[in-house]
C-alpha positions, -999 to 999 in steps of 0.1 A, spaced: 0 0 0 28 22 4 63 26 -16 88 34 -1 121 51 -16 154 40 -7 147 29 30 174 3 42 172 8 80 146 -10 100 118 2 118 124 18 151 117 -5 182 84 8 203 104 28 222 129 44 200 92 52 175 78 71 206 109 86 218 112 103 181 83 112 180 82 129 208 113 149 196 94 153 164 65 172 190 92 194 208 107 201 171 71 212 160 60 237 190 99 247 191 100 272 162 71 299 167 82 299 207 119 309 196 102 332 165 79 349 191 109 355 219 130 370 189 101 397 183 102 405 218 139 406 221 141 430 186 108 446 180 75 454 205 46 443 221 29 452 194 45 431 164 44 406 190 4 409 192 3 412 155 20 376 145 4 361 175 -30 372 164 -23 361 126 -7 326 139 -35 320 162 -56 322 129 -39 296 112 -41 276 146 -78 273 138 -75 255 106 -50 232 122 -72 223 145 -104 221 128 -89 207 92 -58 199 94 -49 173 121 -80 157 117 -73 151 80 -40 141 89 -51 118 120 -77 102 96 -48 98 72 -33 65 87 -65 45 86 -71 63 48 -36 49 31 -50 13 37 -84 16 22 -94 19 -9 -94 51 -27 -86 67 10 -54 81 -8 -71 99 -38 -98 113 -11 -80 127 13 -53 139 -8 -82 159 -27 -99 171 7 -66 182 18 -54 202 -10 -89 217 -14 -92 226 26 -54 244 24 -60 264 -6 -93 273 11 -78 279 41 -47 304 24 -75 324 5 -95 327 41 -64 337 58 -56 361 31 -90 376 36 -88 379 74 -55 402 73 -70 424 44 -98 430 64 -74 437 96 -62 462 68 -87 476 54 -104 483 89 -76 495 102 -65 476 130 -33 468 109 -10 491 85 -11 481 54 27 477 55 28 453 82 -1 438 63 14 426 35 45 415 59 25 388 72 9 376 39 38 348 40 22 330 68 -10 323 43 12 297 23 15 275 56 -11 255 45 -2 248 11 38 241 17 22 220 43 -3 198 23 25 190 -7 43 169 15 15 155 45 6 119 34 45 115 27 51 125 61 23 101 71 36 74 49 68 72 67 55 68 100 31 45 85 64 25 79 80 33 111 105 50 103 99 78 134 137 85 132 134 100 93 105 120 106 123 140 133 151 142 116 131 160 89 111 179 112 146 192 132 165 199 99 134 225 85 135 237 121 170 245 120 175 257 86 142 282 90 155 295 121 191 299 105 179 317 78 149 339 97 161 349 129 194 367 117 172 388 91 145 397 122 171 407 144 192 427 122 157 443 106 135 443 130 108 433 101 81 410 106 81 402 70 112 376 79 94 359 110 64 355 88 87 333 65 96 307 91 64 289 89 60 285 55 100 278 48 98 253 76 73 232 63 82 240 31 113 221 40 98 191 59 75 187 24 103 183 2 121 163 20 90 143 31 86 135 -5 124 129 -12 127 101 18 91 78 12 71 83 -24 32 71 -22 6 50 -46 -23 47 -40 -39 15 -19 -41 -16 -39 -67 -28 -16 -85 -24 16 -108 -34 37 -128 -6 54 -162 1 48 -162 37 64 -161 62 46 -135 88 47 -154 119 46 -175 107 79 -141 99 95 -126 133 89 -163 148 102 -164 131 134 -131 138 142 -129 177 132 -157 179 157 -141 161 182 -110 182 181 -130 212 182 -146 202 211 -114 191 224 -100 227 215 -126 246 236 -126 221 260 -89 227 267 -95 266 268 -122 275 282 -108 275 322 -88 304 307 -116 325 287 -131 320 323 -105 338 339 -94 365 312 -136 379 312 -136 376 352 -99 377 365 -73 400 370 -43 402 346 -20 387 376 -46 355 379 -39 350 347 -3 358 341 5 334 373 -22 303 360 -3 309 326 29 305 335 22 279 356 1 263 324 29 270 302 56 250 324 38 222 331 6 213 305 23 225 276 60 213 282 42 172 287 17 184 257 40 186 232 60 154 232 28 131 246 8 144 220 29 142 191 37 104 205 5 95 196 11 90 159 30 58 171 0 47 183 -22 55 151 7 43 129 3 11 146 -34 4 145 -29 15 107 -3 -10 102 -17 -39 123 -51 -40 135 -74 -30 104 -106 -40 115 -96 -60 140 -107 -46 177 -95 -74 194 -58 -64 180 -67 -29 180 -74 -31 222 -43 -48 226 -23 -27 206 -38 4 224 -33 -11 263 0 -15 255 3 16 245 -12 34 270 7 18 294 41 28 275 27 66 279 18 72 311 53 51 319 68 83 298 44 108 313 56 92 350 93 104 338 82 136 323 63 149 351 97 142 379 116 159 353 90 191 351 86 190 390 127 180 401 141 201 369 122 228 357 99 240 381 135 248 402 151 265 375 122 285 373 123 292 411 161 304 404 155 325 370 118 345 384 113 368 409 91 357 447 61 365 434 58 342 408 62 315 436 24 307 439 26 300 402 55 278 409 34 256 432 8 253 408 31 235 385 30 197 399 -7 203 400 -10 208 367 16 182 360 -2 152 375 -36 163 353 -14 146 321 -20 106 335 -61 109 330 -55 129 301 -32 103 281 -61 75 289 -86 96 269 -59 105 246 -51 70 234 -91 62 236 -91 88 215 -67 75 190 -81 42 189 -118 51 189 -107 76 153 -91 43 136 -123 21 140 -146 50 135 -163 54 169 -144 84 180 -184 105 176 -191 78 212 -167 102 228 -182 138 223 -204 138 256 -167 134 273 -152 163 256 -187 182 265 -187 172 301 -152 186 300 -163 222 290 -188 219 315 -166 213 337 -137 234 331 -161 269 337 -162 254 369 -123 249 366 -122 288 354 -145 300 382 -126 281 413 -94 303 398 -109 331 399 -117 324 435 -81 305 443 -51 293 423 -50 262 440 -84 251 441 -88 253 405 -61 239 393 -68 208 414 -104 208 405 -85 208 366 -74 176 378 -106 164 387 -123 173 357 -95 152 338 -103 124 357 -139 124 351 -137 131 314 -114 98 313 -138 79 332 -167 93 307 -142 83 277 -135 48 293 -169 39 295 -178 50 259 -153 31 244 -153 4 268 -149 -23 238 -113 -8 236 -105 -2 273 -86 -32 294 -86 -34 332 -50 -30 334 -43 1 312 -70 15 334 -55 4 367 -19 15 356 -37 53 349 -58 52 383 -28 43 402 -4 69 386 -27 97 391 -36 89 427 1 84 441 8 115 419 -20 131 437 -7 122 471 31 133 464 27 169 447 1 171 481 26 164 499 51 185 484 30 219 481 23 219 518 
């Protein structure tokens, strides 16, 4: 079902696969972080605000097109004519997407929220879909194949090169026309050497009956959901809270949540590669494959979160000034939320390969419910809410558990259950 072009090395063991791809995560979240600190080492707030605003634009069609499309994209390359229709809705949905992002800033312009100058700087960032698309299912093709080390290598080689070329030009300008031109040079980059390393046909055969489109629905609206679901707790607070609740929860957010996001997340391509590769329609295979790899996670996530808690969250204390302290004990709070978190994940995962992944929106709507409860206890106190984050976790894994309980196993369960409750009880213990 897939060619592949001049591949001698074998397939990465499980671990080295999730290990790369979790570098390949970092590699990914790595480059508008150092893009947005250069801005506010060289220019002001201001630029700062105006390629945040722009980038949190193209977030949307990421998250709402994008890496559903590409998540459905596994199961697609082994059914037939899956290739030829998601290659079509994924060239269609990022030329959309360019034209509507195109639109957005002339109207920015036109309104005159933005000069037209810095405008037209930031037209770049409308061919991030498009570089993006010519190279996806190549990029999905080799982890398909397991070859997880070509990916991150990829992925850190357009990181580095972008950031070569881009960050000397923005600091010796000061224009935003250069840090608009990472994005698209860095997948640019990862495309064509995406299609250099692994070349695609389409399926020979396959065995699915569902049809792509409804796969690439039910999970577009799932990681919608998902996406509110994960902000919400801070809309709470930035309507009803002060700009120091918010600055402290944030901090806190970004040294904990975000740093365990980005690797976990990314990992669970492994997973979907995997189920892709092996299971087909098979759910027995498809619940083994996905205990063990749930277990293999929240193994990871037991690592990551000492590391976040004995490493970072010190360094912090030695680099930031006392009064971010209360945001400092936040952290291992927030840290301890991940083990729940990566049971619904892989659920998640799992439940988009077979088709059922539409059982799981009442666990991603209990979790907005819940999370403007999250929002209100900050508003009220740090603490409380960010253990009541925890809670919410929990019961949206529970929720997810039992809706795809034809995929969960008692021990994958137990082993989450009994990470999050010793977790509980040591951060408790340290925070006192």
């Amino acid at each position: 079902m897939i060619r592949e072009r001049v591949i001698h090395r074998r397939k990465c063991s499980a671990s080295a696969a999730t290990a790369w791809a979790g570098l390949d995560g970092l590699a990914q979240r790595a480059a508008s972080s150092v893009i947005t600190l250069v801005l506010a080492a060289f220019t002001d707030p201001s630029a700062v605000g105006i390629y945040t605003t722009v980038v949190i634009m193209l977030s949307l069609y990421q998250v709402g097109f994008d890496l559903p499309l590409r998540q459905v994209s596994f199961r697609a390359l082994g059914m037939i004519n899956g290739y030829a229709v998601v290659r079509r809705m994924l060239f269609g949905g990022s030329f959309t997407a360019s034209i509507l992002l195109c639109a957005f800033i002339i109207i920015y312009v036109v309104s005159g929220m933005m000069q037209l100058a810095v405008g037209a700087s930031m037209l770049p960032l409308c061919a991030v879909p498009l570089a993006s698309a010519i190279g996806a299912m190549n990029m999905v093709a080799l982890q398909i194949s397991g070859q997880w080390r070509s990916v991150a290598i990829i992925r850190i080689t357009s990181l580095l090169l972008s950031l070569a070329v881009t960050v000397p030009l923005v600091a010796t300008t000061r224009n935003l026309v250069f840090a608009a031109i990472q994005l698209p040079l860095a997948e640019l980059v990862v495309s064509l050497l995406a299609r250099w390393r692994a070349c695609l046909r389409p399926p020979l055969s396959g065995a699915s009956g569902i049809p792509v489109q409804k796969l690439v629905q039910q999970n577009a609206v799932y990681q919608a959901i998902g996406w509110l679901r994960v902000q919400v707790d801070r809309l709470v607070l930035i309507v009803g809270g002060s700009a120091v609740s918010l600055g402290l929860y944030s901090l806190a957010f970004a040294a904990s949540r975000v740093l365990l996001e980005a690797p976990l997340g990314t990992m669970l391509n492994v997973l979907r590669s995997d189920l892709a590769r092996s299971a087909g329609d098979d759910l027995g295979i498809g619940r083994r494959i996905t205990k063990d790899f749930s277990i293999r996670l929240q193994v990871i996530g037991v690592g990551l979160c000492i590391f976040v808690v004995a490493a970072v969250r010190p360094v912090l204390a030695l680099l930031l000034a006392a009064e971010w302290d209360e945001a400092l004990n936040l952290v291992p709070i927030l840290a301890i939320s991940v083990f729940p978190t990566i049971q619904s994940w892989t659920l998640g995962a799992a439940a988009s390969h077979f088709g059922i992944v539409s059982k799981g929106y009442a666990s991603q709507a209990t979790g907005i419910a819940l999370g403007v409860v999250v929002g209100v206890l900050l508003l009220w106190n740090l603490q409380a809410g960010c253990w009541m984050f925890v809670v919410r976790e929990i019961v949206v894994a529970a929720i997810a558990s039992a809706a795809y309980r034809s995929l969960v196993t008692r021990k994958a369960l137990t082993w989450c259950i009994a990470a999050t409750i010793l977790g509980a009880a040591l951060v408790w213990l340290l925070i006192q």
